[in-house]
C-alpha positions as CSV (number, residue, x, y, z in Angstrom):
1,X,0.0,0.0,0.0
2,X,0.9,3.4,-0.4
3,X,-0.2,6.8,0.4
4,X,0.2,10.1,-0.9
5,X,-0.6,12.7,1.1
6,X,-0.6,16.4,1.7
7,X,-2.0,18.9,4.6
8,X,-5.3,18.5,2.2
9,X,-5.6,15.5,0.4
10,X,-4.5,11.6,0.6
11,X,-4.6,9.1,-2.3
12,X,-4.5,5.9,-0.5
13,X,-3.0,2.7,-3.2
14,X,-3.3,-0.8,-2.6
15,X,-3.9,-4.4,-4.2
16,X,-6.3,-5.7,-1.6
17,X,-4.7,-9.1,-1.0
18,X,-8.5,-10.9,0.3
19,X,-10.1,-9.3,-3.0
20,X,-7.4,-11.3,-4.9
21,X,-7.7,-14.7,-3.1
22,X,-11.5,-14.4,-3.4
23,X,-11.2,-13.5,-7.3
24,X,-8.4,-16.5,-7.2
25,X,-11.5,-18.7,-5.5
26,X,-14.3,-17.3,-8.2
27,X,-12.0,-17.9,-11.4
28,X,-10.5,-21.3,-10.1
29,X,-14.1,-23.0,-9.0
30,X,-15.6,-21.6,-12.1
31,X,-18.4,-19.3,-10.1
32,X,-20.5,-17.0,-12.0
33,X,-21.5,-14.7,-9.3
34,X,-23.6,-11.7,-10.0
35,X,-21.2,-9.2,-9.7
36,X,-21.5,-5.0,-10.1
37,X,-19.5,-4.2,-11.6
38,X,-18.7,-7.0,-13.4
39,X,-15.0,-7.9,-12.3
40,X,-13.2,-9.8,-15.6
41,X,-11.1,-12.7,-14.9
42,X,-7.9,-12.7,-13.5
43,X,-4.7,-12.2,-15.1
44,X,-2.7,-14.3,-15.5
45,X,-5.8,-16.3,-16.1
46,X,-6.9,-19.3,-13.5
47,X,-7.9,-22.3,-15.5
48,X,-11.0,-24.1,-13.4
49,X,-10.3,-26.9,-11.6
50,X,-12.7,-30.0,-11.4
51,X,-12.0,-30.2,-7.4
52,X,-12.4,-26.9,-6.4
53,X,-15.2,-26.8,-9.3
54,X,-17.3,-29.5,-7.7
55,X,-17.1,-27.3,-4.1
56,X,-19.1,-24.6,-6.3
57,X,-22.6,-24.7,-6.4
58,X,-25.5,-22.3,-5.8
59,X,-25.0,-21.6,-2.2
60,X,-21.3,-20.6,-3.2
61,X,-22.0,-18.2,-5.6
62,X,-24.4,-16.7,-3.5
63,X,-22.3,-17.0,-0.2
64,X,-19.6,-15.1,-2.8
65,X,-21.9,-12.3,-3.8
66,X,-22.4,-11.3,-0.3
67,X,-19.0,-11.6,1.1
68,X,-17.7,-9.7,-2.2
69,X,-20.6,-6.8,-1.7
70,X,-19.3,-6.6,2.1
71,X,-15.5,-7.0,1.3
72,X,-16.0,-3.7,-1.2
73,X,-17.3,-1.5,1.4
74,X,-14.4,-2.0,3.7
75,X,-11.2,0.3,3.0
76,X,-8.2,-2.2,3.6
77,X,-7.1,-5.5,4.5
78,X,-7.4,-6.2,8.5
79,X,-8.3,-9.0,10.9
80,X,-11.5,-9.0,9.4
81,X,-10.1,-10.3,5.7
82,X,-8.7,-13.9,4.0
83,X,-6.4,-15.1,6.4
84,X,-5.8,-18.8,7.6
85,X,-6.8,-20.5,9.6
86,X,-9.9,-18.9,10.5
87,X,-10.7,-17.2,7.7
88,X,-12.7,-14.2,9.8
89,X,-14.2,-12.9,6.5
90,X,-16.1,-15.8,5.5
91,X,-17.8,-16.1,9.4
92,X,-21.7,-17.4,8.2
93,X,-19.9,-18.3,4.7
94,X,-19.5,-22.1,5.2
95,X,-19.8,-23.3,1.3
96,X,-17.3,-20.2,0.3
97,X,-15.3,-21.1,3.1
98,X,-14.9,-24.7,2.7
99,X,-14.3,-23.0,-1.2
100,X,-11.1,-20.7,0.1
101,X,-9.9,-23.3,2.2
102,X,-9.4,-25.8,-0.5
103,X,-7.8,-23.5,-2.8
104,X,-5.9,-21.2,-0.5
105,X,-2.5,-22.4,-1.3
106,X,-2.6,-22.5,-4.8
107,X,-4.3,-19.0,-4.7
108,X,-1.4,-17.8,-3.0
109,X,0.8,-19.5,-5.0
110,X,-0.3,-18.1,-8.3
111,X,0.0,-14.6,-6.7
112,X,3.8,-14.9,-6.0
113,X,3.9,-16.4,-9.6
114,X,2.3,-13.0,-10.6
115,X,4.3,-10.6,-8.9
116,X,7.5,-12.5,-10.2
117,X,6.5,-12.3,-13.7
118,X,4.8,-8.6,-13.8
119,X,8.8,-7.6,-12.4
120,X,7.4,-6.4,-9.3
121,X,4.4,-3.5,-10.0
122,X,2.8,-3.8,-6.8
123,X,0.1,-1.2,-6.1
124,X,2.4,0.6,-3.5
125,X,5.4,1.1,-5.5
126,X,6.0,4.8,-4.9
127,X,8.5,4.6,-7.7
128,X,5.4,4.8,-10.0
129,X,2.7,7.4,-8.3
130,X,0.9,9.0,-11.3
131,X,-2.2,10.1,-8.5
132,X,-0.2,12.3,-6.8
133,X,0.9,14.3,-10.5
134,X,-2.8,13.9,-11.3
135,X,-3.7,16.3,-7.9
136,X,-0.9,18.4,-9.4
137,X,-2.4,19.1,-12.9
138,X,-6.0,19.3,-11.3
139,X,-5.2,21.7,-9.2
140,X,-3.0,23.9,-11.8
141,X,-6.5,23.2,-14.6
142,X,-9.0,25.0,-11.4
143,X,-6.5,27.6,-10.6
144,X,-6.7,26.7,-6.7
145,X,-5.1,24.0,-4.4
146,X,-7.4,21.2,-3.8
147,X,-9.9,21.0,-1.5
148,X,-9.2,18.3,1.3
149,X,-10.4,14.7,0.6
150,X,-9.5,11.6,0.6
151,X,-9.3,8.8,-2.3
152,X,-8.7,5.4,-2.0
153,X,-7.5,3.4,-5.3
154,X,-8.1,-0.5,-5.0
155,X,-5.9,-2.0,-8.2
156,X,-7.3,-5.8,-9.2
157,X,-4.8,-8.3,-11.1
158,X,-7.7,-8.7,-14.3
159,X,-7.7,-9.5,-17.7
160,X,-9.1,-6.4,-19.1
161,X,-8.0,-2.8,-19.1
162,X,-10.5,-0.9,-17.0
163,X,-11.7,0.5,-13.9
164,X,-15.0,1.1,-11.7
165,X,-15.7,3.7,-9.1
166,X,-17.7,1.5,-6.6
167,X,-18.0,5.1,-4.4
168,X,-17.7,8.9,-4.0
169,X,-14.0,8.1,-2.7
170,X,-13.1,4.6,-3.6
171,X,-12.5,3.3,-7.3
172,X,-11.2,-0.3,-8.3
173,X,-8.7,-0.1,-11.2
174,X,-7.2,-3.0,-13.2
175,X,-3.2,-3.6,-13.1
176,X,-3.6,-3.0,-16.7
177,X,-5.1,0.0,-16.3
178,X,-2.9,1.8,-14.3
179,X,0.1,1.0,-15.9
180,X,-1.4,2.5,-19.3
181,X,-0.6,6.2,-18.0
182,X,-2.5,8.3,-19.9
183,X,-5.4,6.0,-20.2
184,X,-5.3,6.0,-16.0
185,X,-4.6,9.6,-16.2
186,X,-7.6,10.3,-18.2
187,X,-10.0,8.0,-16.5
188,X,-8.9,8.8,-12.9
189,X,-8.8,13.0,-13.3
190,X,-12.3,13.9,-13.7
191,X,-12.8,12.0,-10.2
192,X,-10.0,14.0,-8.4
193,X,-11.5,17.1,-10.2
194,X,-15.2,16.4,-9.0
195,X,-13.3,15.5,-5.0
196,X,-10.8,18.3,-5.9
């Protein structure tokens, strides 16, 4: 995670570790939750596997949607997220948990495998901080420093190069996406400028 702050604002970036062991758990069980938005598959993609495939059934995808609506609203990974043994997120959850459980491993596994082979863009690197320069042009385009809020930018290892604002201070944004700076740059002003 990182943050970049001033005396008036704070762009908070992170790769929410339980969203990507629960996306891990959708692709690999081949679940076809109802989802909004509509999160694509992972990237690298997770081919389904028959024994985590035959622990998905109705219940599951269900038991999914809710812990996926819930695990949006909260801000960061805590006690309350993905994390063995317990697994404190999927409390009341028993098919997704029995779901996680199974696949935990290889879940983490793959996610390693993925920060290995992207040479190491995680969503804190500070080395590559195009939100805080976005504040900066924002600011010069109104003629005014910003007013004080707070962002928080949630980026998902997916297929697809895109990005959802899920609230007034929180957007989801594929790897993909932010990487592409002026596409990022593009999408992600008009937010700062409305919060701005």
């Amino acid at each position: 995670m990182s943050l970049f702050t001033t005396p008036g604002w704070q762009i908070q970036v992170q790769e929410r570790y339980s969203l990507t062991i629960g996306l891990f758990a959708r692709d690999a069980a081949g679940l076809r939750p109802r989802m909004d938005p509509d999160i694509p598959p992972l990237s690298p993609t997770v081919d389904v596997r028959s024994d985590f495939a035959r622990l998905a059934g109705a219940r599951t995808t269900d038991e999914w949607e809710r812990w996926w609506s819930r695990e949006l609203l909260r801000e960061t990974d805590s006690g309350q997220g993905l994390y063995p043994p317990h697994f404190p997120a999927l409390a009341g959850c028993p098919q997704l948990g029995a779901l996680v459980r199974a696949c935990f491993d290889d879940a983490v596994a793959w996610n390693v495998r993925r920060h290995r082979r992207s040479g190491g863009f995680p969503a804190g690197d500070e080395s590559y901080a195009p939100e805080a320069g976005l504040v900066g042009a924002v600011e010069a385009e109104i003629g005014r420093k910003a007013r004080p809020f707070r962002l928080i930018v949630t980026q998902l290892p997916v297929a697809e190069e895109t990005g959802w604002r899920v609230a007034r201070d929180h957007v989801l944004v594929s790897e993909g996406r932010r990487r592409n700076t002026p596409a990022y740059g593009a999408w992600l002003a008009p937010m700062i400028r409305e919060l701005a």
